[in-house]
Every structure is written in C-alpha cells, then in structure tokens.
N, C-alpha and C positions, 0 to 999 in steps of 0.2 A: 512562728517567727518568720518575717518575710526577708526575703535578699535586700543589699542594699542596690539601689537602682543604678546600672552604671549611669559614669558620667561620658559624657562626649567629649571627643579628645579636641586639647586644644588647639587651634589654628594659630599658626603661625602666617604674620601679615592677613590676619583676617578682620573683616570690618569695623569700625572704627565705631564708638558709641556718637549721637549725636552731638552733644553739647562736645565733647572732644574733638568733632571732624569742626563742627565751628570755630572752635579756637584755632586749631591745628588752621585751615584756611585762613582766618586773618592776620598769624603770626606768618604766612607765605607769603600772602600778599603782599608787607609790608616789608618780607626781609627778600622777596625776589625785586622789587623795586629798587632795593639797599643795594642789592648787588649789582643791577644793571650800573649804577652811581661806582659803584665800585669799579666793575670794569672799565667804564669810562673814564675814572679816577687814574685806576693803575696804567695805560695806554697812553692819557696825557702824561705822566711822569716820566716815561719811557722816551715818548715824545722830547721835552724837556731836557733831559736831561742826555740828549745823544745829537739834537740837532746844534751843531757846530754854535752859530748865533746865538742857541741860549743857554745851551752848558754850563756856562760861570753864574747866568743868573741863576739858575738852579742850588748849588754847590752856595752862592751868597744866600740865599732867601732861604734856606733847608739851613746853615747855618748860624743865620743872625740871632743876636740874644736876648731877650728883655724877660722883664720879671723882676719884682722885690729881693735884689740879692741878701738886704739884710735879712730876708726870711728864709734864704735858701734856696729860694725860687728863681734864679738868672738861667734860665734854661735855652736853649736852641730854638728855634720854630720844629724841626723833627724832633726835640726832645719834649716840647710841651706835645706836640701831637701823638708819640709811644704815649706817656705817663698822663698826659690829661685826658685827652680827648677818647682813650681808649677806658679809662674809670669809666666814662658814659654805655661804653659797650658791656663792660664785663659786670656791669651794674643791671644793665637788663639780663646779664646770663645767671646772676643771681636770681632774679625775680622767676627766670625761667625755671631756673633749676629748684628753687622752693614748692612752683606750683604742682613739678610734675611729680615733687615726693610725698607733696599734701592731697591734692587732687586728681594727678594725670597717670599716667601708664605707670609711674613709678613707685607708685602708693601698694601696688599693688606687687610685691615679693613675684610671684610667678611673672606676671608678666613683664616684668622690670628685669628678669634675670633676662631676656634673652635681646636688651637695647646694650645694657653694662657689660655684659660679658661680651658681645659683638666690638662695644667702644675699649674695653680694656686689652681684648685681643688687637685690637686697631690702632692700639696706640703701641704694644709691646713689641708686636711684628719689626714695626718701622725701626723699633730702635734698637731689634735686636740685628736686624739687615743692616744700619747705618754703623753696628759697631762692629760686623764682621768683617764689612766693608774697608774699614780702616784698620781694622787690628790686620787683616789682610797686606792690604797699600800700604801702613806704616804713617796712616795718618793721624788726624789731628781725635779724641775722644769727647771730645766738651761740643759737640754740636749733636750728641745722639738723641736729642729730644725734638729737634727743628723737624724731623717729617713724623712727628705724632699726633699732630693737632690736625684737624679738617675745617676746614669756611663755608659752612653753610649758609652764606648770604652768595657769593661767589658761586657754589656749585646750582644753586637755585638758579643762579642770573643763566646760566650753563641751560640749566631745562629752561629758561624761557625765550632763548635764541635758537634753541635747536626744535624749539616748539612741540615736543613732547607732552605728553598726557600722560602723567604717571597717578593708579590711582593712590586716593588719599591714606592708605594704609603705607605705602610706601615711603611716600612723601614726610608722615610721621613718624615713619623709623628713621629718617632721616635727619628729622629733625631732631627728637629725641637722643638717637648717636652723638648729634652735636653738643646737646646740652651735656651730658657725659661725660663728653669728649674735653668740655671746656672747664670742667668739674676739674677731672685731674690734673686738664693744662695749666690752671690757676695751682694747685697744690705744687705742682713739677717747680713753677717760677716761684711760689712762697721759700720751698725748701732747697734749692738747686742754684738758685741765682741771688740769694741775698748774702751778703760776702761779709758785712758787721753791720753791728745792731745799736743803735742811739734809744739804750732804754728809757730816758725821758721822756724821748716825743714818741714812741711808741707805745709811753706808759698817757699819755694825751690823747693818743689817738685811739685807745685802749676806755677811757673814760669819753670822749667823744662818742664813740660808740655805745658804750651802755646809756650815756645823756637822749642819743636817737631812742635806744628800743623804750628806755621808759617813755618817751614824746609820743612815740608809737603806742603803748598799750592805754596811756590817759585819753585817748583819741584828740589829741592836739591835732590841730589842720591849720594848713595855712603854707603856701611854698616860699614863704618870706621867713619861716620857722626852720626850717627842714634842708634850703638852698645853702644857706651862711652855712649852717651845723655842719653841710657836707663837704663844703668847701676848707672846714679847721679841718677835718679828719682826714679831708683828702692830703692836704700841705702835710699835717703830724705825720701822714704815714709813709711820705716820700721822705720826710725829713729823718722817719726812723732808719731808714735804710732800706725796710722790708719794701719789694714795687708798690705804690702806688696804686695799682689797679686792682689790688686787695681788698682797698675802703671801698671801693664798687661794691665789690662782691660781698661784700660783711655786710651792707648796709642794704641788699638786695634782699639776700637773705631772712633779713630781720623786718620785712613788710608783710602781714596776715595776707594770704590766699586763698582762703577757706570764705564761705559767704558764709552769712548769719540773716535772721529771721529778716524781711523786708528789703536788702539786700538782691540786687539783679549781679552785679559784679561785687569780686571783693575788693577791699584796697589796692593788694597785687597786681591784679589784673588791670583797677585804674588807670595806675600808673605807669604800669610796663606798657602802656595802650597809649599815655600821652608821650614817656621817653623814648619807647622804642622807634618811629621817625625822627629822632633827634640822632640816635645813634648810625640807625641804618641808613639814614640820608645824607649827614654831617661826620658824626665823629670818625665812622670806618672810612668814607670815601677821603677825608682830608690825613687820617692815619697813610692810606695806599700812596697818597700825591707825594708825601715826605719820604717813603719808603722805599717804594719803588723803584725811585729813578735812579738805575744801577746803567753804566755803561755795555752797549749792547753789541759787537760785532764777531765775525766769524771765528775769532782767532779767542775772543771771552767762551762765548758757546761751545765751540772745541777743549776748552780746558774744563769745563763742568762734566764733560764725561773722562776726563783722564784726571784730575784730580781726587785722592781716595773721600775728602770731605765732602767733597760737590758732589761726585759720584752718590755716595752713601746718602744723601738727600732726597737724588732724582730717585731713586733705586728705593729709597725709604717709603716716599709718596705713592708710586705706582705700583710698584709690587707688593711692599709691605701689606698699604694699606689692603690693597683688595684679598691678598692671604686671608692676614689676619682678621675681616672684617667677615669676609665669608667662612672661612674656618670656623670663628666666635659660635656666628650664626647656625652650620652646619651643629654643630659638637654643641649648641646649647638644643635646637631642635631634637636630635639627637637621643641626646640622657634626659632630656626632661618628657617623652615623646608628644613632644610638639609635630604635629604636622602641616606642611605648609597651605597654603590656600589654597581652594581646588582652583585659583582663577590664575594660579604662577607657577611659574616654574622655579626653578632653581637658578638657571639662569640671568633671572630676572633679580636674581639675591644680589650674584656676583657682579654684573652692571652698575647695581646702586653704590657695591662694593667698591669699586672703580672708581666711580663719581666720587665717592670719599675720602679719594688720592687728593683734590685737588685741596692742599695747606698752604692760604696764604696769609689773612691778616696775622694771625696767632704764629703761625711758623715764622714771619718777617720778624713780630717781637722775640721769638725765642732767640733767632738766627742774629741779632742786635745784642743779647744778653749776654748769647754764650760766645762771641766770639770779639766779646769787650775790648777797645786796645790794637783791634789789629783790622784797621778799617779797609785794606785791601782784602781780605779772607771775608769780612761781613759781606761785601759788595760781592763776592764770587757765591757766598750760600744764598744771598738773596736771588742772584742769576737761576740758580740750583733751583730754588722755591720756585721761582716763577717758570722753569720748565721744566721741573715735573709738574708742577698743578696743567700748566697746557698739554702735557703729554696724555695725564689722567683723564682731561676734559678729552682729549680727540678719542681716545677709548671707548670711554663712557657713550659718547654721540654715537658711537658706532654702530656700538653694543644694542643700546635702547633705544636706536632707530629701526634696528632689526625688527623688533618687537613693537615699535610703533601702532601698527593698526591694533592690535590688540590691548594696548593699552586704552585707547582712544575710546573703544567701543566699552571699557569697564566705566572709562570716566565717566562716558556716557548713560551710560547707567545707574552711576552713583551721584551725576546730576536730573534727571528727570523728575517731572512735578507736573505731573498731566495735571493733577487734580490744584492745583494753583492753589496753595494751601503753606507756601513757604517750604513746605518741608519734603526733600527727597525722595518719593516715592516709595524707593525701597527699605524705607523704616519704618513704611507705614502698612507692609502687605498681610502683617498679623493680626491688625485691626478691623473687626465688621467695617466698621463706619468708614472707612477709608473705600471699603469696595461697593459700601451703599452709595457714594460720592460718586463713583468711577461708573456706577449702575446710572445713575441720575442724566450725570454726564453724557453718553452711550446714548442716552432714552431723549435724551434733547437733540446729538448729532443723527441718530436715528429717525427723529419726527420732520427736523432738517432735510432729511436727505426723502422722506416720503413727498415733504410738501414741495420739494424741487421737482423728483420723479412725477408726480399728479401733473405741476404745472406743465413740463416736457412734453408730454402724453397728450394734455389738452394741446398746446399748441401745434404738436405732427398733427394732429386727427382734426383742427381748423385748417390748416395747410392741405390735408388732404382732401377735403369737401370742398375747399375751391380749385385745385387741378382738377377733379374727378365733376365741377358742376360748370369748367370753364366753355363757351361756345356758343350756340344761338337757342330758343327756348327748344327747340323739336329734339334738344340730346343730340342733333350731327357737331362734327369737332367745327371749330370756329376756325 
C-alpha cells in the first residue's frame, strides 16, 4: 500500500489561471477607465456645487422632477440617478457575481474562502468601529452600514494615477473582494432599508422576473425583448418599495455564465462585455455628479471629525476597513494553511487592505438611505465618505509606492511574450514546445549576430590592408 502523495500547500495570492488573468484584465481595463470618469465626475460636483455662481444651479438641476407620476415615477434628477442609473451598475455586479460562483475563484470552496471571509471581515470591522464610535459620542446608529462597502472602480482609478504595477493576482483579489463586498451591500439595502412593502407590484415584479429567466432559458434573443421587460421590473420594484437596484441584481443573476459546446463566450460574459461600459462610463460617473456635490469648507471638514456619525465613517473606512480586510486575510491564511506567495509579503496584504478603505458610489447610496429626512446629516456623511475614501487613497499611495519597483518588475514578468505567441511566457515554461520556440528563436538571433560579427571582421581586416598598403610602390610611407 503506498503513501498518499503529499500535496502542496496552497498559495495565497498566487498566480492566476489564464483564461482568469484574461478576464480579470478586461474587467480592469474597463472599470479603471469608469473610475477615472468617476473621479472626474465626483470633483466636478464638488466644483459645482461650492463655487458661489453655481451653487443654486446645482441644488435646481440635482433637484428638478420629471417622470410619469401616474406610474410613480416623478422622481428627482439625483433620485432617478440613486434608483435608475445605479440598476445598470448593480446589474453588471450580478453578472459579476454569478460568473465568479459558476466559473471564477468562487466556484471553487477553498479558494473562495479566503476573498469572502477577507470581504465579510471588511465589511463587519467598519461597522462594528462605526457603532462604537457612536454608542461612544452618543450618536446617531442607522449610518453603521455607510463605511462597509468599497469602490472598486474609484480605487482602480487610484492605482492608475499613482501608476502602480500591481500584479494581477492582487489586482483580482481586489476585484473579487468587491464583488463580495457588493453581494452583501445589495442584501444590507434589501433587508435594512426597505421600510413597507406594496405586495402587488412586488408580486409584478416578482412574475416579471420569472417572465426574464424563462425568455432566458428558451434562448430568445433580441435586446428589444429583454430592454422593455427590464424596464416593467425595474418600475414594479421601485414601486414595491423594496430599492430598485435589486431588479438589477435579480436579473444579473439570472444570465447563464457557463460556455456550452461551440461557444467562445457565454451569454454572461456577453453582455456584461457590452453593459459594463455603459455603467462604468455613464451610470456610476452621473450617479457621483448628483451625489457628490456636498458643500465643502474648513469649518464642514472640521465637524466630520468631531461629530460621532461622521467620525464613525471616516474611522469606519480607514481603519475598519484595512483591520478587517487584512485580519480576514491573515486568520483565513492562517487556519486553512494557506501560504502567501513567495513574490509578497504581507505588507503588501495590508496596502491593498487600505486601498479598500476608499467607499464611495455604494457608501453615498447607503449614506442617502440611512439618513432619509435629515438632508443636513446626509450631506455631512457624504463629506465623511468622501474623506475617508481620500484619506484611504493617500495611505494606500504610500504604502504601494514603497513597494513599487517590486511590483513593477513582477508585472513585468507576468507580461513578457518573447516568443510572440500571444500568450505570457510564464504559462508557457512547462511546455517542450514553448522552449523548442525560444531555441529557434536564440538560433536565429544567434546566426544574426555571427553574420553581423563575420561582416565586422571583414570590414577591420579591408580597413587594415589599406592603412598597412598606404604609400609609394617600394613599401616607404607616403
């Protein structure tokens, strides 16, 4: 009877399967793009809404109403922008979130435990800070959800300004955290913030939805089928009471991710491929413009750290988060004996950890929700949001600037493609053929560099028979 073979222990943040480091880079690409739009977004609102001249316009155009009231719909320009324009976003966090239970890191029990438990520690941290904070100060308890969520289109935009090279195993825990993270920020506002319930239209928006998944499984196509259908469920579900950006996520959800025989992509990926520029370029940067623009001076800023709510925010974001995100991290490594990558340190956990601080689309809607009615207090947690998430970001930059070259020279390495083949090099260093390629390669720069040497050589040794024949025929110097 033989032993059974060990196995090798698992790597924590260790390299990333290919077809995974593919997606994982395209879903960057297009959500570090979102966020730059985002930043830009949240700054002009700031803009807007503090310079003297345009103040009122602001407050008028963030205010004004339109919409079919007979359907319920007479909303705000910032209230269609929370409830509509955010379905778009929380729609592709559906899609994300199916793919990565069907297909990605989270299908997979073991390695799923150490993104979830990292995102559940990350979210409990903040809110357990944010309510000792006020049970402390004697303040307000209904904002202890606003620093539990993180923005990872925003903390992207973060590493693309500070121009960082994080490699992509990082980058995917990051991403991964977020969808988690967005997982139970969706359940927090299902269960937490819906205050009565209009079981008609929720019983519509309830049959709308099963109307989608069967449309779904007959393979109907057509976005003239699918567009309408989402637009009744989206109205039913505002009209039930429950948020609105729920039919997002239900109907995300409910798109196949999984490829089938002749299949390159699945449905999922599709179309989170064509929505997802719709959201990270439009829905979240016009979300930030309405949101954002909270009045800004010395004497606001000063009360975000003496106030127990604001306090518990900024304190939630920054400290919380990076605790509890690296704690997760540690104590899931830990007990499962995950070890880390030989190519990181720990340090490098707690940085990303930080990064994580920065909660702003999702924190702005919570910070809207839960402080319903009292539009001076919403306006001081949004301040709160927006500095901790800057405080997180100057951290963060700090941090994994330290570590810069180091990263740089991993990226470096986890893009390389000598053999110009498409594909990464070092995915490919277990395969003969790969180094019969790189032999071929070698034996042609090789042959190169003889017939360059050969020519060199002739041309010194003609250069030298005319200095050495220069003068008159008898050999004296000329």
């Amino acid at each position: 009877m033989t032993a059974p073979r060990p196995t090798a222990p698992r790597k924590a943040f260790g390299r990333l399967s290919l077809p995974e480091r593919t997606f994982v880079a395209d879903a960057l690409r297009t959500e570090t793009v979102g966020g730059v739009l985002l930043l830009i977004a949240a700054v002009a609102a700031l803009i807007w809404a503090n310079v003297p001249a345009l103040g009122d316009s602001y407050e008028s155009v963030s205010h004004f109403h339109l919409g079919p009231a007979s359907l319920g719909l007479d909303m705000s320009v910032a209230h269609w922008a929370a409830d509509g324009l955010l379905a778009v976003f929380f729609f592709v966090a559906g899609v994300e979130l199916k793919r990565e239970l069907v297909a990605g890191d989270l299908k997979d029990p073991k390695a799923a435990a150490l993104p979830v438990v990292a995102a559940l520690c990350g979210m409990a941290v903040p809110a357990l800070v944010y309510t000792l904070t006020n049970v402390t100060g004697g303040g307000s308890l209904q904002g202890w959800a606003v620093p539990t969520a993180t923005d990872i289109a925003f903390a992207l935009a973060v590493l693309a300004v500070i121009g960082t090279s994080l490699p992509s195993a990082m980058r995917a825990f990051l991403l991964t955290l977020a969808v988690v993270d967005d997982l139970f920020a969706i359940l927090i506002i299902a269960v937490f913030f819906t205050d009565s319930i209009d079981f008609a239209a929720l019983g519509g928006a309830v049959v709308g939805l099963a109307v989608f998944w069967l449309l779904l499984r007959k393979g109907v196509r057509g976005w003239y089928v699918y567009v309408p259908l989402a637009l009744v469920i989206w109205a039913l579900m505002y009209n039930s009471g429950v948020h609105a950006t729920i039919a997002g996520v239900a109907m995300g959800l409910m798109l196949r991710c999984t490829t089938r025989e002749g299949e390159q992509h699945s449905p999922g990926e599709h179309i989170e491929h064509l929505v997802r520029p719709l959201s990270a370029g439009l829905a979240v940067p016009l979300f930030a413009l309405f949101s954002a623009g909270v009045s800004v001076s010395g004497g606001a800023l000063g009360d975000v750290f003496t106030r127990p709510e604001t306090l518990g925010v900024v304190l939630g974001l920054v400290v919380g988060k990076a605790v509890g995100i690296f704690g997760g991290t540690w104590l899931t490594a830990r007990f499962t004996r995950a070890s880390l990558s030989d190519d990181l340190e720990w340090a490098d956990v707690f940085a990303v950890a930080t990064l994580a601080g920065i909660g702003f689309t999702v924190s702005l809607l919570i910070g809207e929700l839960a402080f319903d009615g009292d539009a001076a207090l919403t306006d001081e947690v949004k301040a709160a949001v927006l500095t901790g998430s800057v405080i997180a970001a100057v951290l963060a930059t700090v941090l994994l600037k330290i570590r810069n070259a180091k990263y740089r020279r991993l990226w470096e390495a986890e893009e390389r493609d000598e053999d110009l083949d498409g594909i990464p090099d070092i995915y490919e260093e277990d395969e003969p053929e790969y180094h019969l390629r790189m032999a071929a390669i070698y034996d042609r720069k090789a042959a190169e560099h003889r017939r360059i040497a050969e020519a060199k050589a002739a041309e010194r040794n003609a250069l030298a028979e005319v200095t050495g024949g220069a003068g008159d025929e008898d050999g004296r110097p000329a």
